[in-house]
MIDOSE-1310 file (N, C-alpha, C; in nm, 2 decimals, decimal comma, always signed):
residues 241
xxxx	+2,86/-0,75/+6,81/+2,78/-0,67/+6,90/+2,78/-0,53/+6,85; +2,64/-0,45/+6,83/+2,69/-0,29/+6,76/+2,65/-0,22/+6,89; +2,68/-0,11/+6,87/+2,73/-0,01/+6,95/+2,70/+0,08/+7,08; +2,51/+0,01/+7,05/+2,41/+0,02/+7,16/+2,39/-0,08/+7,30
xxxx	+2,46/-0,20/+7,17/+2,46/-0,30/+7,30/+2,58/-0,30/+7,39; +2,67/-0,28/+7,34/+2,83/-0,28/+7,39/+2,79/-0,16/+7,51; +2,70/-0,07/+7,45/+2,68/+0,04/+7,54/+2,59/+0,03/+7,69; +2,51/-0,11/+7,63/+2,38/-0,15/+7,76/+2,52/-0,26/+7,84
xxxx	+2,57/-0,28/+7,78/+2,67/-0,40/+7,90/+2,74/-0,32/+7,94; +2,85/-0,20/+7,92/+2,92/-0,11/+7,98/+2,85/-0,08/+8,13; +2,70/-0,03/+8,09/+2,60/+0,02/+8,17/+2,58/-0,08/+8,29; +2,56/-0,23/+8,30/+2,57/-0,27/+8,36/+2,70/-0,30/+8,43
xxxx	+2,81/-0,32/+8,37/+2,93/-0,31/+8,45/+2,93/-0,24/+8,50; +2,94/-0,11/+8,49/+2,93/-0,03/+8,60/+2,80/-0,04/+8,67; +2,72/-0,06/+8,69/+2,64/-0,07/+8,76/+2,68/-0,14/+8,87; +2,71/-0,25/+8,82/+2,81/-0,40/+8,94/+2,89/-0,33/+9,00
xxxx	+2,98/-0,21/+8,96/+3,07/-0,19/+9,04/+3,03/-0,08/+9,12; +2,92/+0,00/+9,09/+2,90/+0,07/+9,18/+2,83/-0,02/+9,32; +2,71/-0,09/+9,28/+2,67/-0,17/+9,35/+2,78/-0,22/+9,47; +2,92/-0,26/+9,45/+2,96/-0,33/+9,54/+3,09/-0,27/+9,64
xxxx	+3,12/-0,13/+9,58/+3,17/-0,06/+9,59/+3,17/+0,08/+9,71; +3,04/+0,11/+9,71/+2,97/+0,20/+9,75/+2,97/+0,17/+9,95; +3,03/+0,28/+9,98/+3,06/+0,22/+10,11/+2,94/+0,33/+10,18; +2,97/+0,32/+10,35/+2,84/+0,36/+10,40/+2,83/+0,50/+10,41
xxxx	+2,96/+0,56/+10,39/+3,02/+0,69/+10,42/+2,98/+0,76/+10,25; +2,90/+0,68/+10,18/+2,92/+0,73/+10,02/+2,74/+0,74/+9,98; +2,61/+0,70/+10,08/+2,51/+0,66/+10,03/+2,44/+0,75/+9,98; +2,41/+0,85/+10,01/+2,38/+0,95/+9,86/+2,44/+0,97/+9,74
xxxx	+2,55/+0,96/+9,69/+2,60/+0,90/+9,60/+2,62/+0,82/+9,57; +2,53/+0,72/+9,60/+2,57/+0,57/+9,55/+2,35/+0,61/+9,47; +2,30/+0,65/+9,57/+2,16/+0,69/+9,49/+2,18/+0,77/+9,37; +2,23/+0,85/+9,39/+2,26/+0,93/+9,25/+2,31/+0,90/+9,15
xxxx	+2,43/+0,79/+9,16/+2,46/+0,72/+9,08/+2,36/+0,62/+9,00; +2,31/+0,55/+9,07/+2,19/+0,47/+9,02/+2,09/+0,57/+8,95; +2,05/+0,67/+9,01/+1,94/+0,73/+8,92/+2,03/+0,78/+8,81; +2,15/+0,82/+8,78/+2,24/+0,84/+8,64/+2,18/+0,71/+8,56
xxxx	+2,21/+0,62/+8,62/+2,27/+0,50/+8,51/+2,15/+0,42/+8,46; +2,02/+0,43/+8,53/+1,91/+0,43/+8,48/+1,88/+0,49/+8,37; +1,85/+0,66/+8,41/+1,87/+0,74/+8,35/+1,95/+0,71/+8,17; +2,02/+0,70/+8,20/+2,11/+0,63/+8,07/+2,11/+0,48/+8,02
xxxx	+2,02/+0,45/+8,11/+1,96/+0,32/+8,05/+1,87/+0,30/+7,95; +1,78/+0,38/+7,99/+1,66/+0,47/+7,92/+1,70/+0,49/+7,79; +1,76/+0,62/+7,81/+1,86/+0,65/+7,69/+1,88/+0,52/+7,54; +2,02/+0,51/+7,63/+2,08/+0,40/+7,55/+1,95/+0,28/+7,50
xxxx	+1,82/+0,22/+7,56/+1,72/+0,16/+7,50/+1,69/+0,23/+7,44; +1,62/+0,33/+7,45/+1,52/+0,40/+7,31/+1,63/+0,37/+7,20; +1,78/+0,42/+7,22/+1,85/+0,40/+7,07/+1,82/+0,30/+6,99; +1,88/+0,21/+7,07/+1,84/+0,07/+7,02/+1,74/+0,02/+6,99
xxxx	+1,63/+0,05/+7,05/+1,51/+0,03/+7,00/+1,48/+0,13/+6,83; +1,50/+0,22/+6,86/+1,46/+0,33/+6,73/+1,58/+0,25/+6,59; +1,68/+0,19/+6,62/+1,77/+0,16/+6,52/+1,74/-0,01/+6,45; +1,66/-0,05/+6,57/+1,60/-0,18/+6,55/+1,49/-0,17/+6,46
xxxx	+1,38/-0,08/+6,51/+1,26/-0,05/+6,44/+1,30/-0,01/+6,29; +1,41/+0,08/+6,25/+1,49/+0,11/+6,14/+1,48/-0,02/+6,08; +1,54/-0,09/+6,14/+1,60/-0,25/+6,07/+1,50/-0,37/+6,01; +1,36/-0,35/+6,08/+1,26/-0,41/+6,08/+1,19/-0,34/+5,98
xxxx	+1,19/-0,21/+6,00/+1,15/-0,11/+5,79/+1,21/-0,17/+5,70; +1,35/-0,17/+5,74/+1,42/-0,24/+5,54/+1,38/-0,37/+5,56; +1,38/-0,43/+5,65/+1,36/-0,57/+5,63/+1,23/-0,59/+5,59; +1,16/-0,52/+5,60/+0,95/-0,55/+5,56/+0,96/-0,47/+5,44
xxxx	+1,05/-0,39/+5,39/+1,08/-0,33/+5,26/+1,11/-0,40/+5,16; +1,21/-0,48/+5,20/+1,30/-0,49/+5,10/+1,22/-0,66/+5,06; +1,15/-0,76/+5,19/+1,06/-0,81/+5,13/+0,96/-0,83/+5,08; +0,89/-0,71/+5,06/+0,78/-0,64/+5,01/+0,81/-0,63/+4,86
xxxx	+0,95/-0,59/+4,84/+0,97/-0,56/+4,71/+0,99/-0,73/+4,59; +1,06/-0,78/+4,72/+1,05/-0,95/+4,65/+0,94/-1,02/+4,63; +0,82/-0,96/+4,70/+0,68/-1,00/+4,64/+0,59/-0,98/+4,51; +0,65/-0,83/+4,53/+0,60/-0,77/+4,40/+0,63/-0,76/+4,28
xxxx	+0,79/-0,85/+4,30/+0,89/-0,85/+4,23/+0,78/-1,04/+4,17; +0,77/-1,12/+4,21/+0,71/-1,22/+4,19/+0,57/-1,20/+4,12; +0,51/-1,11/+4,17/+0,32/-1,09/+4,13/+0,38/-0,99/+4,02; +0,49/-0,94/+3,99/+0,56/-0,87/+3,84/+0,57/-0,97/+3,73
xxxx	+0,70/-1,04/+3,81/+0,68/-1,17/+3,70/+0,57/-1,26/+3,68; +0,50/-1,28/+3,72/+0,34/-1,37/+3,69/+0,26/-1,26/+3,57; +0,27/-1,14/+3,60/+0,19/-1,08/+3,49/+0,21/-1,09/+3,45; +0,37/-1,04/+3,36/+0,44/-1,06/+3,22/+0,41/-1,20/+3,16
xxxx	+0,44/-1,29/+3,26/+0,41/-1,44/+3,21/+0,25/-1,48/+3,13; +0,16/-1,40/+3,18/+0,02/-1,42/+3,15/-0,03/-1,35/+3,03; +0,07/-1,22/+3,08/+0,01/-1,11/+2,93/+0,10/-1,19/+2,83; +0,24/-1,27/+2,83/+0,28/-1,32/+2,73/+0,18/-1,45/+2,63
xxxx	+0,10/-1,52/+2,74/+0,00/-1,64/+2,68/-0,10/-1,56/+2,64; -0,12/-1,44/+2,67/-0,26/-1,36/+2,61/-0,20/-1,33/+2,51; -0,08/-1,24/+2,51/-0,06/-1,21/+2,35/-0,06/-1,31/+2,24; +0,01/-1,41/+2,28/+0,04/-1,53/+2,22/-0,08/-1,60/+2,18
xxxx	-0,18/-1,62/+2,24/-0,30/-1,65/+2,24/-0,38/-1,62/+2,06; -0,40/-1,43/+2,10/-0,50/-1,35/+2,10/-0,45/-1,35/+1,94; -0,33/-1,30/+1,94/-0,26/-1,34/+1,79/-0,31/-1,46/+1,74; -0,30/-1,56/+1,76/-0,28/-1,66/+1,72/-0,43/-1,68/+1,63
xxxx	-0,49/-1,64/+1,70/-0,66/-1,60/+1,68/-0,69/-1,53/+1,54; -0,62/-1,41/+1,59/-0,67/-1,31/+1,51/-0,60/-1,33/+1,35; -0,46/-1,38/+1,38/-0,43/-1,44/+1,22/-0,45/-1,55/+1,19; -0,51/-1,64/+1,26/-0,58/-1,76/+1,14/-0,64/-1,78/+1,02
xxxx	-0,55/-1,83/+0,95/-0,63/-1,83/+0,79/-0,71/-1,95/+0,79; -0,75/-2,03/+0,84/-0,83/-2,21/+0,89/-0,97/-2,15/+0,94; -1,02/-2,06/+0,95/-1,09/-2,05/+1,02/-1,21/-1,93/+0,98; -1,36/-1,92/+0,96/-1,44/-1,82/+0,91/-1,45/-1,74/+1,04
xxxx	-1,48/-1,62/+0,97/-1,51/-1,48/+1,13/-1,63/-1,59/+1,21; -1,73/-1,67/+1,23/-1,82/-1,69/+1,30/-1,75/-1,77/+1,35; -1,64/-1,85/+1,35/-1,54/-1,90/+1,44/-1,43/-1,87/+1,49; -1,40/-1,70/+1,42/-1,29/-1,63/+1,49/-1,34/-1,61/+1,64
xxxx	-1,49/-1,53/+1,58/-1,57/-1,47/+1,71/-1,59/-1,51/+1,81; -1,62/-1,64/+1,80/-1,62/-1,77/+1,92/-1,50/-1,74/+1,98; -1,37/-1,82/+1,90/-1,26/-1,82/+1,99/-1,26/-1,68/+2,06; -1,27/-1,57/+2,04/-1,23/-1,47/+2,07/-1,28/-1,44/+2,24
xxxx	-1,38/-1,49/+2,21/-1,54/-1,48/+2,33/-1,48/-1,60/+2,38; -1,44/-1,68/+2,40/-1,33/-1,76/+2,48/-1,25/-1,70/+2,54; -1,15/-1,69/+2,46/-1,00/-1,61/+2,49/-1,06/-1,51/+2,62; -1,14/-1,43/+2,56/-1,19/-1,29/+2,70/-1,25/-1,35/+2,83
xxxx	-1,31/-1,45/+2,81/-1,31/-1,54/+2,94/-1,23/-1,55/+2,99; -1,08/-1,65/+2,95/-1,02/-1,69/+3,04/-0,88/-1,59/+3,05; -0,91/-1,54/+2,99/-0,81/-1,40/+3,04/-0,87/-1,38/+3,14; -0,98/-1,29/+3,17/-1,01/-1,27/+3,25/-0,98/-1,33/+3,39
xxxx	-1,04/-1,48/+3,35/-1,07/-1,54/+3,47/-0,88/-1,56/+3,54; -0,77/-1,59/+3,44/-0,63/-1,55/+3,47/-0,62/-1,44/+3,57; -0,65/-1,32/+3,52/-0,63/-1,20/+3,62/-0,74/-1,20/+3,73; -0,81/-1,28/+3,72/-0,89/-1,27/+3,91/-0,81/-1,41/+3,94
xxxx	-0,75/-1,46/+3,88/-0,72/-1,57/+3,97/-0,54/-1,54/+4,01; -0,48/-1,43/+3,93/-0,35/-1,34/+3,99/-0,37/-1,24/+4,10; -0,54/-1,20/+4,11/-0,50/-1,12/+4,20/-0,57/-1,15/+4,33; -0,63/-1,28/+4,33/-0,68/-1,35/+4,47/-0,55/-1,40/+4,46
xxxx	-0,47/-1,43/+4,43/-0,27/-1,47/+4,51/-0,26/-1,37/+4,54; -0,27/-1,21/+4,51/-0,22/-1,13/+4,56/-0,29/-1,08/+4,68; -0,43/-1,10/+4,71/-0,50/-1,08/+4,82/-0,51/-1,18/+4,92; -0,48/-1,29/+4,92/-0,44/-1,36/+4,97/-0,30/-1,32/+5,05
xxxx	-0,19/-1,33/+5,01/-0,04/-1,25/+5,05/-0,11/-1,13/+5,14; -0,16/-1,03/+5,05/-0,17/-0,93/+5,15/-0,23/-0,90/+5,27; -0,35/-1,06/+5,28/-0,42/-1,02/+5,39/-0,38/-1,12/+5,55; -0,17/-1,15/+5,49/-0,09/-1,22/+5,57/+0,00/-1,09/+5,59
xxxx	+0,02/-1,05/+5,54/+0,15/-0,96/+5,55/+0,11/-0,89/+5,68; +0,03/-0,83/+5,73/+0,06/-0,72/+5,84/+0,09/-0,85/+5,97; +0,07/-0,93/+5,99/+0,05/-1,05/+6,03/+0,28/-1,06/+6,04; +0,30/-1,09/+5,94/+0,46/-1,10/+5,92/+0,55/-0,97/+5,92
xxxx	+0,49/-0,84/+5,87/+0,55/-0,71/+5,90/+0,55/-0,62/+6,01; +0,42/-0,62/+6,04/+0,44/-0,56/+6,15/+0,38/-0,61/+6,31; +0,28/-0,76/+6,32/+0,23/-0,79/+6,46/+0,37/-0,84/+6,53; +0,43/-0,98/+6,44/+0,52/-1,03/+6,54/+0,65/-0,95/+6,56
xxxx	+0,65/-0,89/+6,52/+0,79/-0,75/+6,56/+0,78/-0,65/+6,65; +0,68/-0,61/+6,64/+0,60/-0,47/+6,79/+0,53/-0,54/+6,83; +0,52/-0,67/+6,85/+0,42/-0,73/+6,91/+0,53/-0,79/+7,07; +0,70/-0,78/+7,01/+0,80/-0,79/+7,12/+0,84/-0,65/+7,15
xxxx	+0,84/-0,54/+7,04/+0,87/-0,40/+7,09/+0,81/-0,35/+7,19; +0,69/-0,34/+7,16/+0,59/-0,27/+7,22/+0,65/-0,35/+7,42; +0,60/-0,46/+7,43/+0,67/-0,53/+7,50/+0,75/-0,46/+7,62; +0,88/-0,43/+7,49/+1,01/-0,43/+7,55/+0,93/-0,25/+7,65
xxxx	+0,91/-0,20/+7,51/+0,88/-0,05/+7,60/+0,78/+0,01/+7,70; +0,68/-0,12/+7,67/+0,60/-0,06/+7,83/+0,70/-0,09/+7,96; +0,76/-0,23/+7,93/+0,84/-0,26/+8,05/+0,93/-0,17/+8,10; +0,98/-0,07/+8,01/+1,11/+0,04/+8,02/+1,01/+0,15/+8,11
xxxx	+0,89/+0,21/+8,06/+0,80/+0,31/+8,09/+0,80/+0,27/+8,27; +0,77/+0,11/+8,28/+0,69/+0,09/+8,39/+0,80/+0,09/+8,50; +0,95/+0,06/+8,42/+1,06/+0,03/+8,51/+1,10/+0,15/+8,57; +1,09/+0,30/+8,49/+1,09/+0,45/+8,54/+1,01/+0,46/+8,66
xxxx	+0,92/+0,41/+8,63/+0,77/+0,44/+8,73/+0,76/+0,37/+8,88; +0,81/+0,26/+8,84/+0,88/+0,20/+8,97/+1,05/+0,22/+9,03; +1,08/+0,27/+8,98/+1,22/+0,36/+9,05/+1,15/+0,50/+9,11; +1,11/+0,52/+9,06/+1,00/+0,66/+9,10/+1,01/+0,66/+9,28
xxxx	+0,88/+0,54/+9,20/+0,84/+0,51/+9,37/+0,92/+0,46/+9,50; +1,01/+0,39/+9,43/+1,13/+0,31/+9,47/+1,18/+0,43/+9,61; +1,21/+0,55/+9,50/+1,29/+0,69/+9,59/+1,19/+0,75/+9,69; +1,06/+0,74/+9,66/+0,97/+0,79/+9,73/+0,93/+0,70/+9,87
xxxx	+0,91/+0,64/+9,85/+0,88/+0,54/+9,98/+1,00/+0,49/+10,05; +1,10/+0,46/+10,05/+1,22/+0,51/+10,15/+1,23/+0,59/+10,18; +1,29/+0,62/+10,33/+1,35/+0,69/+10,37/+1,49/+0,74/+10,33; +1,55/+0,83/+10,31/+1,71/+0,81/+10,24/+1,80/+0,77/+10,33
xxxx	+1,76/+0,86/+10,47/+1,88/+0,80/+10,55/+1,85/+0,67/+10,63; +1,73/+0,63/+10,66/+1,74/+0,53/+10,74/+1,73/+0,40/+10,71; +1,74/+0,42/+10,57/+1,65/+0,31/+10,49/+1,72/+0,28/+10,34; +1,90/+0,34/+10,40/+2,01/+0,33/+10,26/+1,99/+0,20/+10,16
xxxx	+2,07/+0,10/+10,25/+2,07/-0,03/+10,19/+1,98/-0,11/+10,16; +1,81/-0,05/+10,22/+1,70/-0,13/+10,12/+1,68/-0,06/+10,04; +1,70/+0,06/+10,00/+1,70/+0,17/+9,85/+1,81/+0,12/+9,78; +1,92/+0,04/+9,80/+2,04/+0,04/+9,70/+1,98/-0,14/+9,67
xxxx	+1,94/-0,18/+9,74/+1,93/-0,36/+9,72/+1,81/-0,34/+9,69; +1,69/-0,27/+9,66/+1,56/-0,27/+9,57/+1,63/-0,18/+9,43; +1,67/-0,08/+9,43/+1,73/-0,07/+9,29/+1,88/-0,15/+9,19; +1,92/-0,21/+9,25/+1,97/-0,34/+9,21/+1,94/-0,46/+9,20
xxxx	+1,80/-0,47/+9,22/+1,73/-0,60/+9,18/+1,65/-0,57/+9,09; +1,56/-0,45/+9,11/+1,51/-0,35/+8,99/+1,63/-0,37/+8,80; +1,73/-0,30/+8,85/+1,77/-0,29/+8,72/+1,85/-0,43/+8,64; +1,90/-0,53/+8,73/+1,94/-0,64/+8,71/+1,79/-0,74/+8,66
xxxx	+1,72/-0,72/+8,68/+1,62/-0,79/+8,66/+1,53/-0,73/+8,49; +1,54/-0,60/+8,48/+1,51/-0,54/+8,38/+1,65/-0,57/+8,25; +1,72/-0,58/+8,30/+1,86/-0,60/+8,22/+1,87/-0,73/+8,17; +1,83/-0,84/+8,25/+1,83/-0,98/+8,17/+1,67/-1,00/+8,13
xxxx	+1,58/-0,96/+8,17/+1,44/-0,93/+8,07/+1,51/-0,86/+7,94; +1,57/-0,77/+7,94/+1,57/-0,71/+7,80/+1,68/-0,78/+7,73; +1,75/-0,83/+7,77/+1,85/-0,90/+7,71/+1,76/-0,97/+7,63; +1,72/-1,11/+7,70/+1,59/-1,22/+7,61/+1,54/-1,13/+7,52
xxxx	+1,50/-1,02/+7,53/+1,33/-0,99/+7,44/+1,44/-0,89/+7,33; +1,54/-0,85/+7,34/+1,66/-0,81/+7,26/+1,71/-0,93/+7,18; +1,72/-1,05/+7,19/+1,77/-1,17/+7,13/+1,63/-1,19/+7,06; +1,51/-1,16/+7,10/+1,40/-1,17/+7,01/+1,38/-1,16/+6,89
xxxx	+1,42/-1,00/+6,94/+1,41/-0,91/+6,84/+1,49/-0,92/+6,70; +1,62/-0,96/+6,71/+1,71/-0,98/+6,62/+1,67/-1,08/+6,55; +1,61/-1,20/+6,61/+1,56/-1,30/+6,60/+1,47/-1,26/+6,46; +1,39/-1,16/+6,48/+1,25/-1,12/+6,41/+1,31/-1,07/+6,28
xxxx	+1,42/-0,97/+6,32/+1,46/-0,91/+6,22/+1,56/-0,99/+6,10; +1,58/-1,12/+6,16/+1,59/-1,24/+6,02/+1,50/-1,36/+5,98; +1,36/-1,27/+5,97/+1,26/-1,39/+6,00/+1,26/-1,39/+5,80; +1,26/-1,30/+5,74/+1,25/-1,31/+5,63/+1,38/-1,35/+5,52
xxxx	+1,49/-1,37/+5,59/+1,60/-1,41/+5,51/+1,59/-1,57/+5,46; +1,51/-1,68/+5,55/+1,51/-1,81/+5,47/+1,49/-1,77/+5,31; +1,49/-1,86/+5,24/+1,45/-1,89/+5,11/+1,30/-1,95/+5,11; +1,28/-2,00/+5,20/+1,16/-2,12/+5,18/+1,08/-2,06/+5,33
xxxx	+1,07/-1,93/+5,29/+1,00/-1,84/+5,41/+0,86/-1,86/+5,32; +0,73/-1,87/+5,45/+0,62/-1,96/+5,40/+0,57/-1,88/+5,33; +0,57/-1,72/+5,36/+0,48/-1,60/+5,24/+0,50/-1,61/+5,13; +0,68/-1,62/+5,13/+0,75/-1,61/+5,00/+0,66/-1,77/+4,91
xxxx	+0,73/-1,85/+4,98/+0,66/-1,96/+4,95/+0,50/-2,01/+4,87; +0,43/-1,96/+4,94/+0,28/-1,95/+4,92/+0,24/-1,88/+4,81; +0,31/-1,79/+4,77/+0,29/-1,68/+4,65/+0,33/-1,74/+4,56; +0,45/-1,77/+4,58/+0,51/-1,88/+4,45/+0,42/-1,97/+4,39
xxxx	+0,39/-2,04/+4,50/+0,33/-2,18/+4,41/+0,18/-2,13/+4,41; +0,14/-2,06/+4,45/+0,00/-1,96/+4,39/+0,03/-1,94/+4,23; +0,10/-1,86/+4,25/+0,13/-1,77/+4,12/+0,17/-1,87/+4,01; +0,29/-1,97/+4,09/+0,31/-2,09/+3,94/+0,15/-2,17/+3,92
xxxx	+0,05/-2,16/+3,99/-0,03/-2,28/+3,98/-0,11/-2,21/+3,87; -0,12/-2,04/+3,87/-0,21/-1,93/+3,84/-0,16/-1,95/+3,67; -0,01/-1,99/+3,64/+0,03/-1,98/+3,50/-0,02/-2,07/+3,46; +0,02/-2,21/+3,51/+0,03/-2,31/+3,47/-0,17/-2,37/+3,40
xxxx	-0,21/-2,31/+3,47/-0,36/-2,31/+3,44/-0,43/-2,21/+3,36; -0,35/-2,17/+3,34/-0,39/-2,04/+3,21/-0,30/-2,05/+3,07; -0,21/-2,10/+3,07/-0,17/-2,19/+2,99/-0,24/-2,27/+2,92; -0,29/-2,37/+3,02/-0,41/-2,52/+2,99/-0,52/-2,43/+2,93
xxxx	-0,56/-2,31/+2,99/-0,73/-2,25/+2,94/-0,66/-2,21/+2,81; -0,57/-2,17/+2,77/-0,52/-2,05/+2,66/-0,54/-2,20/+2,53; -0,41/-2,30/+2,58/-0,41/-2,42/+2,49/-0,57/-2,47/+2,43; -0,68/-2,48/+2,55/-0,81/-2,52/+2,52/-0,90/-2,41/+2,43
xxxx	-0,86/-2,30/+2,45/-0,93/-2,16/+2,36/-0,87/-2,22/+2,18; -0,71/-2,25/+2,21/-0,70/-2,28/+2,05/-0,70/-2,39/+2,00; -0,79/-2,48/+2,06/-0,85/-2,61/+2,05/-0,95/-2,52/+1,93; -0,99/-2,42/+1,92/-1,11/-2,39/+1,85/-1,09/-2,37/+1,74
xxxx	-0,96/-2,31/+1,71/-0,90/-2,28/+1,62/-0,83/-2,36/+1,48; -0,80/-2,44/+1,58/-0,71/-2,59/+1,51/-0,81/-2,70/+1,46; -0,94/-2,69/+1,52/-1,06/-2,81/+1,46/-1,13/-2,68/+1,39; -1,11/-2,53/+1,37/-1,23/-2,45/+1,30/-1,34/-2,49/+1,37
xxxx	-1,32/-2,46/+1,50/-1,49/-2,48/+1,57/-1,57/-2,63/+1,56; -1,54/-2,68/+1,45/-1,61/-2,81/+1,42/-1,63/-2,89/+1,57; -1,55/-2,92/+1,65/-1,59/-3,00/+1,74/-1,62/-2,94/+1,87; -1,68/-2,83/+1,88/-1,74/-2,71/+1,96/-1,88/-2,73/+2,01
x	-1,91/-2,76/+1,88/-2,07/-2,76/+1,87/-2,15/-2,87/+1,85
């Protein structure tokens, strides 16, 4: 448990104990107390929240970088069959310039068509990512914090519409169903959240996943086009035409 949370359960312990504690001779300080520990409820969420949001940046960081880190290696892999290729071309001694030229005018085809078919994997990924980085994460934050906003706003009123003195123990028994009820809401949507923040640690996470076998399918076919370009080379065009 880190240090925000240990701090949101302290918060409710005492809460309990003031709750049960609080005699009749004590009821403006038993309100006061409640508006403290709200007050510091508040608090203590935003932390947690701001330290979470923190955690959900490296985590959309750091696998952001393992993406790129993948659409890295696919290049290298492609520019290697292009080099490999293009050479292969250009020093053939089997072969007259009117059949270099061909291959060549090959070769630039499917290179080409290689790097639009690396970078629809990469547009593909990207037009998932906001989707994985940032909806389903502030899609519980956000959440968490209108309900914090709304839970102030109804304590508000809570104080306003009672009476203080005549009307003690329906002001201490509406703000203790108030904050107990806000407290195990945020608990759940707190276990969410953590939840969210190891959404990217599988190995066989589907983005990760998807890109992969994009990217291997992207080699593996440019390979085949590269091998078919030096089909031209190895018959000298002859069976071309």
């Amino acid at each position: 448990m880190n240090r925000s949370s240990c701090r949101l359960a302290l918060c409710a312990t005492f809460l309990l104990y003031v709750s049960v504690s609080t005699t009749a001779t004590e009821p403006l300080s038993a309100i006061v107390q409640y508006q403290e520990w709200f007050s510091e409820y508040a608090s203590i969420l935003e932390e947690t929240m701001q330290i979470k949001r923190q955690g959900n940046s490296n985590a959309t960081l750091y696998f952001n970088k393992e993406l790129v880190k993948l659409l890295a290696n696919a290049t290298i892999q492609l520019r290697l069959i292009d080099n490999t290729t293009e050479s292969a071309i250009l020093q053939a001694d089997t072969i007259d310039e009117s059949c270099r030229r061909l291959a060549l005018e090959q070769f630039a085809i499917y290179s080409a068509k290689g790097q639009a078919d690396l970078q629809e994997c990469a547009a593909y990924t990207a037009g998932l990512l906001d989707y994985w980085t940032y909806e389903r994460f502030y899609g519980i934050a956000n959440i968490v914090h209108r309900e914090a906003t709304e839970l102030t706003h109804r304590v508000g009123l809570i104080l306003e519409q009672y009476n203080k003195i005549t009307q003690m123990d329906n002001i201490l028994e509406v703000l203790s169903e108030e904050y107990y009820a806000f407290n195990n809401f945020n608990n759940q949507f707190q276990n969410a959240l953590n939840l969210e923040l190891e959404r990217f640690n599988a190995p066989n996470h589907p983005l990760r996943t998807s890109l992969f076998d994009c990217l291997d399918m992207t080699v593996t076919f440019h390979q085949l086009y590269m091998d078919y370009v030096l089909s031209y080379v190895e018959s000298a065009c002859n069976t071309q035409y």
